[in-house]
C-alpha positions as CSV (number, residue, x, y, z in Angstrom):
1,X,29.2,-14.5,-24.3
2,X,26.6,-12.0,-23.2
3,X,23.0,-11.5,-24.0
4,X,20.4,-8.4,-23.7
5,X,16.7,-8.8,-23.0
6,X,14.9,-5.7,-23.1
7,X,11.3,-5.4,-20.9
8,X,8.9,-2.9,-21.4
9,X,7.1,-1.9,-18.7
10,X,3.5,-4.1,-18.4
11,X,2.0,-1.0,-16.6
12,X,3.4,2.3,-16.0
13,X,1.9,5.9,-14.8
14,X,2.3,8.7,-12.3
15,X,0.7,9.9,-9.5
16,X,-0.3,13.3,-8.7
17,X,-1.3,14.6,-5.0
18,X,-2.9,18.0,-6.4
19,X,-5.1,16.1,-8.4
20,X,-5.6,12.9,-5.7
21,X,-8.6,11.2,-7.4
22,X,-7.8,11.5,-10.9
23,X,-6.0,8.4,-12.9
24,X,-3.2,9.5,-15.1
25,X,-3.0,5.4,-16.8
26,X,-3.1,7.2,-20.1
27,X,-0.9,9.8,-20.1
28,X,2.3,9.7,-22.9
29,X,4.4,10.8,-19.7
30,X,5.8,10.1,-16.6
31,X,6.4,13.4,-14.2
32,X,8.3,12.8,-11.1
33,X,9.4,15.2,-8.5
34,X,7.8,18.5,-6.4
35,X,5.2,20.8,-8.2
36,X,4.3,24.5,-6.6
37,X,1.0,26.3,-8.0
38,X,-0.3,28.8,-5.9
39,X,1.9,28.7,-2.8
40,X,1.1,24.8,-2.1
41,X,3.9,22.5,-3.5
42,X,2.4,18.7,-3.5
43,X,4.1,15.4,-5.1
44,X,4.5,13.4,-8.3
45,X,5.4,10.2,-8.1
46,X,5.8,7.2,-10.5
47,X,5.2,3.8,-10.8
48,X,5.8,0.6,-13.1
49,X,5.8,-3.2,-13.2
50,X,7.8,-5.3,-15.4
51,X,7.5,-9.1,-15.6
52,X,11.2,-10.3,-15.7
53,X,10.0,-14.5,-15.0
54,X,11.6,-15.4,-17.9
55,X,14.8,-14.7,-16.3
56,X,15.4,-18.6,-15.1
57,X,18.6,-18.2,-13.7
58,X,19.5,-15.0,-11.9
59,X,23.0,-16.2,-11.5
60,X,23.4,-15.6,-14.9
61,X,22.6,-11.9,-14.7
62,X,25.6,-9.5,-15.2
63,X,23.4,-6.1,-15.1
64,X,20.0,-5.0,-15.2
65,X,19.3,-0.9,-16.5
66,X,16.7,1.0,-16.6
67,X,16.0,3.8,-18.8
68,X,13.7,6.8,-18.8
69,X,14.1,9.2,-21.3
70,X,14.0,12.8,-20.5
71,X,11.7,15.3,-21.9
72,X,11.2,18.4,-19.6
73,X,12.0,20.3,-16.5
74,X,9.7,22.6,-14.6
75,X,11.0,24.6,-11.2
76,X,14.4,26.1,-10.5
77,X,14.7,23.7,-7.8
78,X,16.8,20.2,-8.1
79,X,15.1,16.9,-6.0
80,X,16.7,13.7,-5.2
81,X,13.9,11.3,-5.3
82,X,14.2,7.5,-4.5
83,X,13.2,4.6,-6.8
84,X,12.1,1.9,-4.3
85,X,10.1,-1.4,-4.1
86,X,6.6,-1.1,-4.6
87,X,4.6,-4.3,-2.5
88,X,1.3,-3.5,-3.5
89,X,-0.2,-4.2,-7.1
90,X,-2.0,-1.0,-9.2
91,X,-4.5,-0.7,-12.0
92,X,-3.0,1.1,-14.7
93,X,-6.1,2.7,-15.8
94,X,-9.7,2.5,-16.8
95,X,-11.9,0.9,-14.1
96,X,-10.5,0.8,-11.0
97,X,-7.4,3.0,-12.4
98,X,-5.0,4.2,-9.8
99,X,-4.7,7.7,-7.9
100,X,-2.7,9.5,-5.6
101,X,-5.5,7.9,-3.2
102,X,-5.9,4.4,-4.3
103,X,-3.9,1.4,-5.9
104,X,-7.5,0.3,-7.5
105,X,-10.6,2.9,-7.1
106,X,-12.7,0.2,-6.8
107,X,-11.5,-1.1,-3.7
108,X,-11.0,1.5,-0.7
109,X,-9.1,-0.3,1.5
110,X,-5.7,0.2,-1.1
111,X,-5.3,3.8,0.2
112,X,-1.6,4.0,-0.3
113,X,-0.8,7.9,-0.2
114,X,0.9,8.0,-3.8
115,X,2.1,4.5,-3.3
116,X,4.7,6.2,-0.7
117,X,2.8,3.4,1.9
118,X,3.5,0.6,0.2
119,X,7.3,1.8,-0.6
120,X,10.4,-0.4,1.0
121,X,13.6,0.2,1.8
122,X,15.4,-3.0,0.6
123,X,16.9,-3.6,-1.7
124,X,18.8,-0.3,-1.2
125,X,17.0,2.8,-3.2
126,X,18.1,3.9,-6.3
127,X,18.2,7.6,-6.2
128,X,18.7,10.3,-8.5
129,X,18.1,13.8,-9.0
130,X,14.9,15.5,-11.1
131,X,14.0,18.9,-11.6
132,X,16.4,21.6,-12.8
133,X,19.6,19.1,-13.5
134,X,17.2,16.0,-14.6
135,X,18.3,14.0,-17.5
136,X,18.1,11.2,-18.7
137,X,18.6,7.9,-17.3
138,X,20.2,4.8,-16.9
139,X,19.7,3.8,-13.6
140,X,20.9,0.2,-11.9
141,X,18.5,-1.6,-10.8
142,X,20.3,-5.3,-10.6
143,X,19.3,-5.9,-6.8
144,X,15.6,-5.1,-7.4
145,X,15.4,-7.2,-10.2
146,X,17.2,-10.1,-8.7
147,X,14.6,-9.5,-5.2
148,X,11.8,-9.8,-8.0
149,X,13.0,-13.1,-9.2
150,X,13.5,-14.8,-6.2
151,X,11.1,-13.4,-3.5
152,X,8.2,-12.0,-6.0
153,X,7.5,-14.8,-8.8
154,X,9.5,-12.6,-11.1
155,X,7.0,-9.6,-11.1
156,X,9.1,-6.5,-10.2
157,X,7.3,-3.4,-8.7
158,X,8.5,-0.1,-8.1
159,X,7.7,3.3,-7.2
160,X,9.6,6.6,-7.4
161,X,9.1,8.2,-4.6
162,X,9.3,11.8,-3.8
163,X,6.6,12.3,-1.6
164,X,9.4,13.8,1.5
165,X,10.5,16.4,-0.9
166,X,9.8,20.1,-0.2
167,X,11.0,22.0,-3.1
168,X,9.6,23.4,-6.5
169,X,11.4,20.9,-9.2
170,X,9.8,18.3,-11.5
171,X,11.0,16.4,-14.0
172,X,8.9,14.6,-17.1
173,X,10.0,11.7,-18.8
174,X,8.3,9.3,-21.5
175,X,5.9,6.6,-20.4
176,X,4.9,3.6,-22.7
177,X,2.4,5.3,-24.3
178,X,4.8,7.9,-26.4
179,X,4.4,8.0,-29.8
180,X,8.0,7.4,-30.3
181,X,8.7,4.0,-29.8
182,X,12.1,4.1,-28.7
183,X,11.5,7.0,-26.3
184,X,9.6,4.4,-23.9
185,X,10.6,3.0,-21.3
186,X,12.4,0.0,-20.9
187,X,14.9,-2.0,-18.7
188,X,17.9,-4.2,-20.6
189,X,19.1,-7.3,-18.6
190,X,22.7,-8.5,-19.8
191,X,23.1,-12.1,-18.8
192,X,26.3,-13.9,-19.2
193,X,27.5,-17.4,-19.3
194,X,30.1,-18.9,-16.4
195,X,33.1,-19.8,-17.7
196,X,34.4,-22.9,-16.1
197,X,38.5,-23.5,-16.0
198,X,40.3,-26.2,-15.6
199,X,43.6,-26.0,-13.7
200,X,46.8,-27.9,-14.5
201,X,45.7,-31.0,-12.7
202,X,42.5,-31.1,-13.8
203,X,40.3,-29.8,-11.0
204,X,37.6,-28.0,-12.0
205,X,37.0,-24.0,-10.9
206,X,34.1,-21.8,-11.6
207,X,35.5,-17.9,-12.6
């Protein structure tokens, strides 16, 4: 028998480099990719936190997915960008609200360069591609969430990163502010129970 838990995102916004000191924590979208105005073509990148701690017994998880849903394209160009763990924590918005520049404005030594600096390889990235093929998604994420439960106290962090990109291509999806509920993003764990057997001699076997 299986079971799906959906999380919602506790926090979730993007990150623009042409704009590198203004917070974007209340913005009904996400936009990820490589933006060109005026000859200069600077970054967008993305990042949420879920709390999955409720999740007791990883062995139990079958698959974890998460899914952004599409709204736009801008640029004739297509990106692959990487979503990767994010080690550093970020204030949403308000005071202290996050910037290309800083995880927390009110503390200057979180200078994280779009939160590209705090990004880390392992668990392998997830990529995909945004811009002029961008969809939407449903992207596996089972190995991050699994690294979040037992090396983070449950508290999974990421970033989409697309800071080494040089190309005009941008994609936009919702964030958790949309006005349509089910347009928000939102990552569905499936956990499943072990099914024990019993040969003909009785021995116990774990499938």
């Amino acid at each position: 028998m299986s079971v799906t838990t959906t999380y919602s995102p506790d926090k979730d916004t993007y990150l623009k480099e042409k704009t590198p000191t203004t917070n974007q924590g209340t913005a009904n979208n996400l936009q990820i990719g490589r933006l060109t105005t005026h000859g200069a073509t600077t970054s967008l990148n993305a990042v949420l936190e879920f709390d999955v701690s409720a999740l007791t017994d990883p062995t139990a998880i079958f698959s974890a997915t998460l899914n952004l849903v599409h709204i736009r394209n801008n640029g004739a160009n297509t990106n692959t960008v990487a979503l990767k763990r994010l080690t550093l924590g970020f204030v949403e918005s308000g005071t202290g609200g996050c910037t290309w520049e800083y995880a927390d404005t009110t503390d200057t030594d979180t200078a994280w360069s779009g939160a590209a600096d705090y990004a880390k390889s392992e668990p392998t990235p997830v990529t995909f591609n945004v811009g002029a093929t961008g969809g939407t998604l449903a992207l596996d994420i089972k190995d991050l969430v699994l690294d979040a439960i037992f090396r983070r106290a449950g508290i999974l962090r990421i970033v989409i990163d697309s800071d080494s990109l040089g190309t005009n291509g941008t994609s936009t999806y919702s964030s958790t502010r949309d006005s349509t509920v089910g347009d928000r993003p939102t990552l569905d764990v499936v956990t499943a129970d072990r099914l024990v057997w019993k040969d003909g001699a009785g021995s116990g076997g774990a499938l």
